[in-house]
KETITI-818118 format. One record per atom (N, C-alpha, C): z, x, y; residue in one letter; residue number from 0; atom name. Coordinates in pm, whole numbers, plus 32768, in hexadecimal, padded with zeros to 4 digits. Layout:
   up east north r   k  a
    Z    X     Y a NUM CA
...
***
This chain:
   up east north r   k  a
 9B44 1786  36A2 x   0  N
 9BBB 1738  36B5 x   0 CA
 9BEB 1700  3630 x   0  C
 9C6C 16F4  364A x   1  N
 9CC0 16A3  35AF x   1 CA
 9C8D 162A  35B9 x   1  C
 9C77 15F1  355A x   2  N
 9C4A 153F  3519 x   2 CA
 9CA3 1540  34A7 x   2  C
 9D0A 14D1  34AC x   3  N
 9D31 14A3  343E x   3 CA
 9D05 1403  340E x   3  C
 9D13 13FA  3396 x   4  N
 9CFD 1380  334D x   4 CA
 9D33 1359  32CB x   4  C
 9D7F 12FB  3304 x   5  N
 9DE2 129A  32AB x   5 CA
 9DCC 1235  325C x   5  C
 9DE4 1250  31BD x   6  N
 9DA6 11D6  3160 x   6 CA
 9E39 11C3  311A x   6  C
 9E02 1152  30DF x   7  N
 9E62 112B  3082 x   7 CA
 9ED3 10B4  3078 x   7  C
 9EAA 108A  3119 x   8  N
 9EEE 1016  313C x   8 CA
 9EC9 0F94  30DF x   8  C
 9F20 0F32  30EA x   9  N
 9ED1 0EA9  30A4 x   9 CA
 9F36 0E3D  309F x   9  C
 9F27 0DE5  303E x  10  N
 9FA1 0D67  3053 x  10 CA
 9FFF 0DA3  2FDF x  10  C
 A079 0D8F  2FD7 x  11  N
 A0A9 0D70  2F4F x  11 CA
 A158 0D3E  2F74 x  11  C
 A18F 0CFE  2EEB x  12  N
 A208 0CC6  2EED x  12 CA
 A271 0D02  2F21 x  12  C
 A2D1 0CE7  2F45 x  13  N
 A369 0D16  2F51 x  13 CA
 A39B 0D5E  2ECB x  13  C
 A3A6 0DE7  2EEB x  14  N
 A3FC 0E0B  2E74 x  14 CA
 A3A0 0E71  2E2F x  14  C
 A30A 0E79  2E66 x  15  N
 A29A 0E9B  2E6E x  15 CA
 A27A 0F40  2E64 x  15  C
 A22D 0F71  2E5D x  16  N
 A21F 0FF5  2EB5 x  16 CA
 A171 100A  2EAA x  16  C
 A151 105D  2F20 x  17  N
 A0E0 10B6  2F6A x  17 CA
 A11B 10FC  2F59 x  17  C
 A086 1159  2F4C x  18  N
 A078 1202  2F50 x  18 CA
 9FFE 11FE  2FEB x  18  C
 A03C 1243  3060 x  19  N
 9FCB 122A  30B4 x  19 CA
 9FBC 12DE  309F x  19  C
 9F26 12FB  30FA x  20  N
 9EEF 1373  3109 x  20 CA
 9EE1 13B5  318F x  20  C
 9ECF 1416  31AF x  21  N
 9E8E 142B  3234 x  21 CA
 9E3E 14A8  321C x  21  C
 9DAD 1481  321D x  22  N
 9D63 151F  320C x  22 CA
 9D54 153E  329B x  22  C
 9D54 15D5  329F x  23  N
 9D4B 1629  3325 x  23 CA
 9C97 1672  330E x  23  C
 9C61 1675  33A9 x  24  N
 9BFD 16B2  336F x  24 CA
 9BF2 16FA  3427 x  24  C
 9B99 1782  3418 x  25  N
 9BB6 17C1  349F x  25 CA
 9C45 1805  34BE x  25  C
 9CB7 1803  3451 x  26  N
 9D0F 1854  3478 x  26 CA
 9D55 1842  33C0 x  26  C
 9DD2 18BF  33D1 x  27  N
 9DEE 18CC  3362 x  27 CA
 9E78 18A9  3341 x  27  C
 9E94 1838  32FE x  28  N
 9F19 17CC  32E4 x  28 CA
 9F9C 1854  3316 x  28  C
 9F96 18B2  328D x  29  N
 9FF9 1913  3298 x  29 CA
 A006 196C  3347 x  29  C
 9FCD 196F  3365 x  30  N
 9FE0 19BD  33EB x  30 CA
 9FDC 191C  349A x  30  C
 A021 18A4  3454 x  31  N
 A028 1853  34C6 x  31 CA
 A09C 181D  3489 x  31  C
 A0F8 17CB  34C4 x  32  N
 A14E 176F  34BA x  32 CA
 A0FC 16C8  34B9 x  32  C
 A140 16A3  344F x  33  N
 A0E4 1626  3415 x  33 CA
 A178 15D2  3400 x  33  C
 A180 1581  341E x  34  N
 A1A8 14C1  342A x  34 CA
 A195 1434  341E x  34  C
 A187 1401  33E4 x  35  N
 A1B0 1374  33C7 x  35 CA
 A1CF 1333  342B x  35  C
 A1A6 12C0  34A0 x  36  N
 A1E0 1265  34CD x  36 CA
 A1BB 11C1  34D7 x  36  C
 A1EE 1172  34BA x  37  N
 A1DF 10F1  34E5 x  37 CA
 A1C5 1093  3558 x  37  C
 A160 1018  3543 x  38  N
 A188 0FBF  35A9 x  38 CA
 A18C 0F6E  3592 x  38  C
 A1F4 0F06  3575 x  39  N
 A203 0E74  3551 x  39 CA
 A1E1 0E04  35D5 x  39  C
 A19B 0D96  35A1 x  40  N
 A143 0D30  361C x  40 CA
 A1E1 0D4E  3693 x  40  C
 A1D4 0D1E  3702 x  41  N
 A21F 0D2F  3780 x  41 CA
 A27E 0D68  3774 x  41  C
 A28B 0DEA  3742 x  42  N
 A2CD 0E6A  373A x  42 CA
 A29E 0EE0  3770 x  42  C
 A2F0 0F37  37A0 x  43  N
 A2B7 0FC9  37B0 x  43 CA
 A2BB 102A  3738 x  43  C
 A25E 1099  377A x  44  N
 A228 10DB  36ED x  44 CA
 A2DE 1146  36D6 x  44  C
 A2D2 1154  3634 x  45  N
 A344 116A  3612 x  45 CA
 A333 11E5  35BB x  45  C
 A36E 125F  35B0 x  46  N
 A371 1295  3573 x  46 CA
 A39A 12B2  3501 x  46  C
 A364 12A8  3466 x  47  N
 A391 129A  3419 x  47 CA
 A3B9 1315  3375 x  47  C
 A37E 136D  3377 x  48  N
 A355 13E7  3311 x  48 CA
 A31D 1440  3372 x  48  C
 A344 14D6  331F x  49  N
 A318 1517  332E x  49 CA
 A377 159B  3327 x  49  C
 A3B2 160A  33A9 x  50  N
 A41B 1658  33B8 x  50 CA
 A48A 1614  3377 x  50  C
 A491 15A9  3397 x  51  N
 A4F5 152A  3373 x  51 CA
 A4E2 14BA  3374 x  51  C
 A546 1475  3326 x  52  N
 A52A 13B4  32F1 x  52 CA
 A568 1388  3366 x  52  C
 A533 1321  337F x  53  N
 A560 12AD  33E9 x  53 CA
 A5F2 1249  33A3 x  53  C
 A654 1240  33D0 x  54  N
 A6C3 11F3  336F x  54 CA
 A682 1199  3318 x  54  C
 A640 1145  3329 x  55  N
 A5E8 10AF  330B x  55 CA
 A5D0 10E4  3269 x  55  C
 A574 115E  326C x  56  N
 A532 116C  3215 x  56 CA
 A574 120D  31AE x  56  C
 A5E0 1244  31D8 x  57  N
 A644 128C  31A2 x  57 CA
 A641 1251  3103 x  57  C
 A63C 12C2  30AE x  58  N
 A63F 127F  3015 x  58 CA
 A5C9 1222  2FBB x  58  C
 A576 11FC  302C x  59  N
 A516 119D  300B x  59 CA
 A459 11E3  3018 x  59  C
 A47F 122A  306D x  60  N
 A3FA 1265  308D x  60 CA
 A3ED 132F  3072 x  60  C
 A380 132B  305E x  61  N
 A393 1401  3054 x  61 CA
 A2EA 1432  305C x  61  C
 A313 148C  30DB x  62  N
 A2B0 14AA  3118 x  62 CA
 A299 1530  30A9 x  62  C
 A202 153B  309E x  63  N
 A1FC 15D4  3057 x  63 CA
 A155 1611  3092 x  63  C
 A11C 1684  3072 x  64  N
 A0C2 16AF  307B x  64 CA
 A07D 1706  3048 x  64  C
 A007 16F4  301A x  65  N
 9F8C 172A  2FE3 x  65 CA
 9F4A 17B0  301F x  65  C
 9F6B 1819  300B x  66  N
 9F3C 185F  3070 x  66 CA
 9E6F 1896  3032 x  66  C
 9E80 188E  2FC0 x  67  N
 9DFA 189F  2F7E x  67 CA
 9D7A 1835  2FA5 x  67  C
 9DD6 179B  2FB1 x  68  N
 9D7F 1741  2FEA x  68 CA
 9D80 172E  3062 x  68  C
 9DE4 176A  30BF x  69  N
 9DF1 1786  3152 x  69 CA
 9DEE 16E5  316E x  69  C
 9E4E 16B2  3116 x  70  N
 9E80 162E  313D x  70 CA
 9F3C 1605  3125 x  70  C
 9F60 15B4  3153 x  71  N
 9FCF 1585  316A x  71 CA
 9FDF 1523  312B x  71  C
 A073 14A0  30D5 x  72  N
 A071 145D  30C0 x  72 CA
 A0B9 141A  30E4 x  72  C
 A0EC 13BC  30F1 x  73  N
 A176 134F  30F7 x  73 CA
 A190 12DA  3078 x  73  C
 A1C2 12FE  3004 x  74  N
 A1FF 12A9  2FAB x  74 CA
 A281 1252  2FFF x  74  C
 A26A 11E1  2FB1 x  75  N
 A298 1167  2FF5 x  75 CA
 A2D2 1146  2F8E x  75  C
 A375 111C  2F5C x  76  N
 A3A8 10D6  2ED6 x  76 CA
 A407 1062  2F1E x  76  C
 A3FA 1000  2EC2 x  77  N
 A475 0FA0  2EFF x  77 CA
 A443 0F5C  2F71 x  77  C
 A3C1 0F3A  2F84 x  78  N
 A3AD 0EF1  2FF0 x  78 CA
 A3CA 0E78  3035 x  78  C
 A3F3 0E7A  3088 x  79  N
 A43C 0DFA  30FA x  79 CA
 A3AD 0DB0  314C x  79  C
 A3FB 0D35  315E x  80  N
 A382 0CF5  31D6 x  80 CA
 A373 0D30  3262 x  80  C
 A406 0D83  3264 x  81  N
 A3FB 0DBB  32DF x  81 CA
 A3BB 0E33  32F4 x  81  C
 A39D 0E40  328D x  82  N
 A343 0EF9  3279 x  82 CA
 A294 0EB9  32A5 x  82  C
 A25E 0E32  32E2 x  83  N
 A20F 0DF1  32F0 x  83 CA
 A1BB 0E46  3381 x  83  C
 A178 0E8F  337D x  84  N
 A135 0EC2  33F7 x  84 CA
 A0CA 0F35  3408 x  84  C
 A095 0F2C  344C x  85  N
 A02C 0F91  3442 x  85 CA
 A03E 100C  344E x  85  C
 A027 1071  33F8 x  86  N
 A059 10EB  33E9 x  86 CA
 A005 1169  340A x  86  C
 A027 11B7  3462 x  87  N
 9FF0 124F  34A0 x  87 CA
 A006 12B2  3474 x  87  C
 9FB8 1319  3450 x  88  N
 9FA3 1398  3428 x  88 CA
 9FBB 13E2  34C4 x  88  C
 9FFE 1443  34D1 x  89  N
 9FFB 149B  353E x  89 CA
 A009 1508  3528 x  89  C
 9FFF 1562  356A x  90  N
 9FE4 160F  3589 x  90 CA
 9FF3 1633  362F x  90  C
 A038 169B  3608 x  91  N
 A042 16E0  3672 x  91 CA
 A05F 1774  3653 x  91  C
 A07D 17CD  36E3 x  92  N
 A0C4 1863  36D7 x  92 CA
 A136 186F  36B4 x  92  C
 A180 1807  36BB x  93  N
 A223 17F8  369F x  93 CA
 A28E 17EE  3707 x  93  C
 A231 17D7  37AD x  94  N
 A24C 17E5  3800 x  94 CA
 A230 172A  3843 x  94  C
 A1E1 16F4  3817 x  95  N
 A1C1 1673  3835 x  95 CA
 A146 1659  37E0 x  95  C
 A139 15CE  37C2 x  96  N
 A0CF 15A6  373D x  96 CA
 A07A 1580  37A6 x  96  C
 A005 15AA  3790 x  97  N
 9F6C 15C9  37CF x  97 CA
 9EFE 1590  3779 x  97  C
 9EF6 159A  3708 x  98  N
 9E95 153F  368F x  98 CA
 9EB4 14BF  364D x  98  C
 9E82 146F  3671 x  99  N
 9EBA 13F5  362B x  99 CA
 9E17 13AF  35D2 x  99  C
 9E4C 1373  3557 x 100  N
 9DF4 132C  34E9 x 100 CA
 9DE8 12AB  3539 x 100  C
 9D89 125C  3511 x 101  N
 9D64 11DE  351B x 101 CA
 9DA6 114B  3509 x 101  C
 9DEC 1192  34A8 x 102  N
 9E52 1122  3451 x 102 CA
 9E4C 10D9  33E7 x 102  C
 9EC0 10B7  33B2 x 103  N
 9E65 106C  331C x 103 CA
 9F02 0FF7  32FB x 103  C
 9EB6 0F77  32EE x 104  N
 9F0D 0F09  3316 x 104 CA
 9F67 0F1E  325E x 104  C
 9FEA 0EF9  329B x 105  N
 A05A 0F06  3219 x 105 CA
 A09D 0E73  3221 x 105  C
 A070 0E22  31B0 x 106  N
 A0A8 0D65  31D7 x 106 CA
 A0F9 0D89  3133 x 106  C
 A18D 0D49  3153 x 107  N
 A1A9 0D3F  30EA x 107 CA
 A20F 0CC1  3115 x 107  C
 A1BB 0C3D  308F x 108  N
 A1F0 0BDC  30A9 x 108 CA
 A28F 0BBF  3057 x 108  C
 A2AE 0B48  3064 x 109  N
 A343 0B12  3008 x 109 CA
 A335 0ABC  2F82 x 109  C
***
């Protein structure tokens, strides 16, 4: 089975940027559809990178991938307080996302 795992989260300022990760292990990055999504405290989970940017993060964020390290990334520039939430690695067939990471908390204060 796919296991993903997401590093790279942490605190930092407004205006800020993360580089988060998602290593894949049990399947191979290039042959799945891989995504980026969010969950900010009493919010639903949001989709953010990946096929495509979420408006929010249009211009500010850029999904890319490693296919040698059979990992994924999400660069983060220009960070907002509202970009504040715990962030998911996912995978799927391209048909519905089926693998999801653990998460890795993204606080960026004012």
């Amino acid at each position: 089975q796919v296991q993903l795992v997401e590093s790279g989260g942490g605190l930092v300022q407004a205006g800020g940027s993360l580089r988060l990760s998602c290593a894949a292990s049990g399947g191979t990055v290039s042959r799945l559809v891989m995504g980026w999504f969010r969950q900010a405290p009493g919010k639903g989970r949001e989709f953010v990178a990946g096929s495509y940017y979420a408006d929010s993060v249009k211009g500010r964020f850029t999904f890319s991938r490693d296919n040698a390290k059979n990992t994924v990334y999400l660069q983060m520039n220009s960070l907002k307080v509202e970009d504040t939430a715990v962030y998911y690695c996912a995978a799927g067939p391209g048909t519905i996302w089926v693998y999801w990471g653990q998460g890795t908390q993204v606080t960026v204060s004012s």
